[in-house]
N, C-alpha and C positions, 0 to 999 in steps of 0.2 A: 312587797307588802301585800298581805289578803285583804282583799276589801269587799263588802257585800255590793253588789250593784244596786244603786239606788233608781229610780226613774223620776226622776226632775220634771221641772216644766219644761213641756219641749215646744219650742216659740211659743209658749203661753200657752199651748194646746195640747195638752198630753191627753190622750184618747182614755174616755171614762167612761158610766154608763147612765144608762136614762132613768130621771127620777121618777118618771112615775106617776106624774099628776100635771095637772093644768097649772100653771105659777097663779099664787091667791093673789096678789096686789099688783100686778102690773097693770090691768085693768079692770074697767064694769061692763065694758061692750067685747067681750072675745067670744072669737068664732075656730070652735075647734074643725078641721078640716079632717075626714077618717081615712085613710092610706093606705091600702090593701097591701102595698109592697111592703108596710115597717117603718117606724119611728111617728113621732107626734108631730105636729103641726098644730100652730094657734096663733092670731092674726086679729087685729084689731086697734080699737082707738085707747092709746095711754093717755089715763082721766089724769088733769093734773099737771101733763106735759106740754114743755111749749119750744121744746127743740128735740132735734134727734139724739143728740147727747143722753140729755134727760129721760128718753122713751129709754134707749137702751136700759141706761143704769137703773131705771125700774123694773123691767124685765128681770134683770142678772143678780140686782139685789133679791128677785122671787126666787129665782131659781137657786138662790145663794138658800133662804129660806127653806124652801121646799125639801132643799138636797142637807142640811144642814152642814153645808161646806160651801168656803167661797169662790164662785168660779174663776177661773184665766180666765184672762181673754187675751186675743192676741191684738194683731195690729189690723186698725179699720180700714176698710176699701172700701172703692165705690162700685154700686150694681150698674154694671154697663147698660148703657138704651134706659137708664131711668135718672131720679135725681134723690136715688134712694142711699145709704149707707150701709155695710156689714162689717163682723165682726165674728169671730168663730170663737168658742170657747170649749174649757171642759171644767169637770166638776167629779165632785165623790157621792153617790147617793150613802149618807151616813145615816140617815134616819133610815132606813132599811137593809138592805144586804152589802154594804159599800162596795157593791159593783160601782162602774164608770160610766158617765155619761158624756158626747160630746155633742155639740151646736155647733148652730149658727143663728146670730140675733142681725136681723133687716129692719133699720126705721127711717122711714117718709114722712118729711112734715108737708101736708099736703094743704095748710092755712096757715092763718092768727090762728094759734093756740089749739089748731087742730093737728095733733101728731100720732103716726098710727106704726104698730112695730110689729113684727113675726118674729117667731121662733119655731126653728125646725131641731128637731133632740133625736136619740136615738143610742140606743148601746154601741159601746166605741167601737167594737168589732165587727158592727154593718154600715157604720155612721158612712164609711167611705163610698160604700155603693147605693146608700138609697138618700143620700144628701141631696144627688140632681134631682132622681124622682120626686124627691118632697119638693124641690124648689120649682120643678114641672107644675105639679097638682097647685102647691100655691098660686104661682104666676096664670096659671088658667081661671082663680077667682079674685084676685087680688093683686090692685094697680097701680103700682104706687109711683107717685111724678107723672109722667108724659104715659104710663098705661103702657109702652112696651117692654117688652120682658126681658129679663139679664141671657140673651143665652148667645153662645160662640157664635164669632162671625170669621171671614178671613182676614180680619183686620185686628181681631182680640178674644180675649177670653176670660170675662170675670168669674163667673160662674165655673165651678171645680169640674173638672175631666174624669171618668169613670175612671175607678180604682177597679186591682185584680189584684188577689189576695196573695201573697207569698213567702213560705213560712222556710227559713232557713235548715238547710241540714240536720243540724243537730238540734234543730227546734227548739233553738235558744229565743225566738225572737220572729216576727212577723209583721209585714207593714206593706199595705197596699200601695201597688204601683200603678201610674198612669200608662196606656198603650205606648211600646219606647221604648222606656226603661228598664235597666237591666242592675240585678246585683252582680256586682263586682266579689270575686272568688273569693277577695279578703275576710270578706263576713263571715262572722263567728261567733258563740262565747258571749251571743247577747248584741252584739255589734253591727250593724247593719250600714254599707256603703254599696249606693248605688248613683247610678250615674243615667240620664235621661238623654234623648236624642239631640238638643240641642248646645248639648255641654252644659246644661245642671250637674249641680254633684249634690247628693245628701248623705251626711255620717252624721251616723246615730247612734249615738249611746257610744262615743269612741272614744277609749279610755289613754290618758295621758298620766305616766305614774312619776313624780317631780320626789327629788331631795333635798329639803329644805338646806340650802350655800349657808344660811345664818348660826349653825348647826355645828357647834368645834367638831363633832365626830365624823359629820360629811364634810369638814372642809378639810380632816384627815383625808377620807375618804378620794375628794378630788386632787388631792396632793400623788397618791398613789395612781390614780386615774395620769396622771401628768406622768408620773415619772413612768417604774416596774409593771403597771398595770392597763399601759396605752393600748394595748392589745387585747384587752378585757373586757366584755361588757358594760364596766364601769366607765370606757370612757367615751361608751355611747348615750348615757343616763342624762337623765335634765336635771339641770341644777340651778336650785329657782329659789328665792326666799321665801317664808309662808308665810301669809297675813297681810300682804296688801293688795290692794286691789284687781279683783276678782277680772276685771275685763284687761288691763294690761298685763295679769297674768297670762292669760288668753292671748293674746296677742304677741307674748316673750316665745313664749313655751310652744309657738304655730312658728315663728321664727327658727326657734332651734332645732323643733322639728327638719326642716328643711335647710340648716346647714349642716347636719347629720347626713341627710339625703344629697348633699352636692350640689343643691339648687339653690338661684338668687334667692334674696332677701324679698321679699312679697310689698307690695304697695298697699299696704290696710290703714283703709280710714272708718274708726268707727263714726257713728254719726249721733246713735242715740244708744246710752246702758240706763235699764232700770233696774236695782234689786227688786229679787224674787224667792217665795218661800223654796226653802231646800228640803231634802230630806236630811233629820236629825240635826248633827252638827254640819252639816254643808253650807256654803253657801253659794247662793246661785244668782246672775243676771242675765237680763234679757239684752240682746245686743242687737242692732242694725246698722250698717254702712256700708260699703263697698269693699273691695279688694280684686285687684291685678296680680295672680302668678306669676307674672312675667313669661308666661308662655305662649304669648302668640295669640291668646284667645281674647284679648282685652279685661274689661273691666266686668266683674261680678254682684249686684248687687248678694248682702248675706243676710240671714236673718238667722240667731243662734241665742242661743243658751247654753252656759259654760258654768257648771259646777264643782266648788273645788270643795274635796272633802276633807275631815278632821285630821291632824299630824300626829303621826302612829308615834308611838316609844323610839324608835329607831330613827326617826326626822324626818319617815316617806310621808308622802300623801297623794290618795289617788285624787285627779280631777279627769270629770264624765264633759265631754264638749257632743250637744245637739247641734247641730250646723248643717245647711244649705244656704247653695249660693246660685242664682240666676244667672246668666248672662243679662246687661241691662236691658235691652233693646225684646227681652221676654218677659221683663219681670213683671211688669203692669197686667200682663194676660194671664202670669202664670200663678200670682200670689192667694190665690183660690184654692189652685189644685195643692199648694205648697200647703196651705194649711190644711188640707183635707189627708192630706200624705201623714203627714203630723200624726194627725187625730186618731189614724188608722193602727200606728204604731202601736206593740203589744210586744211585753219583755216575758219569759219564762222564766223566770227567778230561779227556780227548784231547778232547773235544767242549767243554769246559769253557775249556779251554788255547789254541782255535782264536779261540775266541770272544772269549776273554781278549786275544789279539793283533788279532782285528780293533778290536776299542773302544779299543785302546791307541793307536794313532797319531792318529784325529781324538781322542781324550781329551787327550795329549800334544799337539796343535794347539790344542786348545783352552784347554789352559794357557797353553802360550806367548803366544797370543794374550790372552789376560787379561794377560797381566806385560806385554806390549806397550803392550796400551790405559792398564793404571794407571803405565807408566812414564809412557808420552804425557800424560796425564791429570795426573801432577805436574809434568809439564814445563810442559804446558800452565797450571796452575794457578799456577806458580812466575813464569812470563811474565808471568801477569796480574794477580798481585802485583805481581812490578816494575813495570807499566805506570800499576797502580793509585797506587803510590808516587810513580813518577817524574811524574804528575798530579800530586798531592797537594804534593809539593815544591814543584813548576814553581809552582803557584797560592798557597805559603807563600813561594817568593823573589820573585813578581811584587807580592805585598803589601807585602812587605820594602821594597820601592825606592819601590814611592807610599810607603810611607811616611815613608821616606826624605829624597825628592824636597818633600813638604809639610813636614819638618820643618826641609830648606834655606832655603823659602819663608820659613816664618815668620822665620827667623831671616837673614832678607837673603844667603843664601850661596847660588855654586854650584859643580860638579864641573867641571870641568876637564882635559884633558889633552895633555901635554907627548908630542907623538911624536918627538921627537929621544933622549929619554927612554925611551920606552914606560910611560910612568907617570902617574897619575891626582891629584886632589887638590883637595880642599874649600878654595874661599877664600874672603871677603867677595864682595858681586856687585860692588864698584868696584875692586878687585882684580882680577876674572877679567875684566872688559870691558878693563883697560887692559894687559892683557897679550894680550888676541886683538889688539887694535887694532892691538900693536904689530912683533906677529909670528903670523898670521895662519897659515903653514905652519907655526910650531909649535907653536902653542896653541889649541884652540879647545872647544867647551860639549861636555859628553858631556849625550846625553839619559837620559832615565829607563831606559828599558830595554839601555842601555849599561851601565848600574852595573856596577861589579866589586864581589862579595860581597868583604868581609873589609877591603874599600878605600874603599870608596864608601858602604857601609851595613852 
């Protein structure tokens, strides 16, 4: 099945661009900070607020406003060496050129009822590199909790790691990588899998194409798959029901994946799913918990987004999985750069789309060609049953007649037949001899393989 690539929420934070303006209602006391490297910065007391919750979602509702789209957010952490809270998001500037924006929103409640929030912004496709600079220049005026600043130590790392930009061969796709990290040769076609120095893995945008088992034509389908067509593509396809939920789809279909591949069954514990807007008829959630490969590496925290899209006429449906997994024992240091990774990401649609039509015709030929071979293939097979059969009879009627024929023996009789008649018939042998004797053009011995079934034996 063809499908257009969609770009989902990717953990909440699909890389957008900056709206453009100071958010009007988050507060009365903001202090815009000016950044010579790129992106905005603004920082002050949320009028009104009396927890860090509250500051955010005032913030996020402005920039919900400003941007006239409502931001993601992903999932909150804490800014290390402070007792401050974050949260990265993205957004559509819609009231303008619906470029993309991504954040990051920081709030300190630093009394009673005194609670103060920042927001660093910036277009998706710098957000990765000038997010620490902005959190620099912030943290040099602005103190929030205990006054020391979120930045790496050898002991952790809240704060996001410089990204380096890097845009896929066919330029299907681009997403900033921390120092480490490497894409894995698989990427393609819009897809991006890369994998970091401490055994992170992130796949992005990686397409898992399911046929719905609920389906009388796919459950043809995997009948053939079973039997004439074990050898075929088909019976390497996922076979999954459509319409139930979204996250233990995700989780069947990461399974099958990997008894396809020859490998144990994975140890996935989700922990938290939210629905999430999709693109079109999609639908999509947000997911976190762990998972063990079972390869030696232990136990992975994941943070994902798994979108499954609409069921085509034929029962397919593609589902897009956003996924990255930590190892645990990094996750705490690393859930900064993870969402800044995120953020960074950028799909080429049109390059995506070209690509998508050139694979589509020999893909399409090459089905056909499958339904060709396994029509021939029953055709063929159905022929040589009947060949097989019509042996197998041929060699039960030529038994039939010797036996027949020995059982006339013993019992002094033979067959006979009348052609003036067209008719056959068993009679004593002093019978059938004085009736050839007598009429010779009408009567004469039929032999064994003359017999007529039903007449003769």
């Amino acid at each position: 099945m063809l499908m257009r690539r969609y770009l989902p929420i990717l953990f909440a934070l699909c890389a957008l661009a900056l709206c453009g303006k100071v958010p009007a209602q988050a507060g009365t006391d903001l202090t815009v900070i000016d950044n010579p490297g790129g992106g905005m910065i603004v920082y002050g007391q949320v009028a009104g607020q009396k927890s860090e919750a509250g500051a955010m979602g005032a913030v996020l509702r402005s920039v919900h406003q400003d941007c006239g789209d409502r931001p993601v957010v992903g999932k909150l952490f804490r800014v290390r060496g402070t007792n401050s809270v974050a949260v990265f998001f993205s957004a559509v500037k819609r009231t303008q050129d619906d470029r993309a924006v991504a954040g990051l929103v920081i709030a300190s409640k630093r009394g009673p009822g005194d609670v103060e929030a920042a927001l660093l912004t910036d277009d998706a496709s710098r957000f990765g590199k000038t997010v620490n600079p902005m959190l620099k220049s912030l943290l040099d005026v602005w103190h929030p909790g205990n006054g020391t600043e979120a930045a790496s130590t050898s002991g952790g790392r809240s704060s996001p790691e410089a990204l380096h930009n890097v845009t896929l061969n066919d330029n299907s796709a681009s997403v900033g990588l921390p120092e480490g990290w490497n894409l894995s040769p698989q990427s393609g076609g819009g897809t991006i899998i890369a994998k970091g120095p401490n055994g992170e893995i992130a796949q992005l945008g990686y397409p898992l194409l399911a046929m719905n088992s609920s389906d009388p034509r796919v459950q043809r389908t995997m009948m053939f798959a079973q039997g004439a067509g074990r050898n075929t593509t088909y019976a390497h396809a996922l076979y999954y029901p459509y319409g139930g939920d979204p996250a233990r789809t995700f989780v069947d279909l990461f399974q099958m994946l990997r008894q396809h591949g020859g490998q144990p069954p994975a140890d996935i514990q989700v922990a938290t799913e939210e629905p999430m807007p999709g693109g079109g008829m999609s639908r999509c959630v947000h997911m976190t918990g762990h998972v063990d490969g079972q390869d030696g590496k232990g136990m992975k925290e994941f943070n994902t987004v798994f979108c499954v899209g609409p069921l085509s006429r034929m029962g397919q449906y593609m589902n897009l999985a956003y996924h990255i997994a930590v190892p645990v024992k990094y996750a705490d240091r690393e859930r900064a750069t993870v969402g800044a990774i995120l953020a960074s990401l950028r799909v080429n649609e049109a390059v995506v789309a070209r690509e998508a039509g050139a694979i589509a015709a020999p893909a399409i030929a090459q089905i056909h060609e499958i339904g060709r071979r396994a029509a021939q293939q029953a055709a063929d097979a159905h022929a040589a049953e009947d060949a097989h059969n019509a042996s197998v009879e041929q060699r039960w009627d030529s038994q039939d007649k010797s036996n027949e024929a020995f059982s006339n023996y013993l019992l002094d009789q033979t067959v006979i037949e009348d052609r003036d008649n067209n008719a056959h018939g068993t009679v004593w042998n002093q019978t059938a001899d004085a009736l050839v004797r007598s009429d010779p053009d009408r009567f004469g011995y039929v032999d064994t393989p003359n017999y007529w079934k039903g007449v003769d034996y």
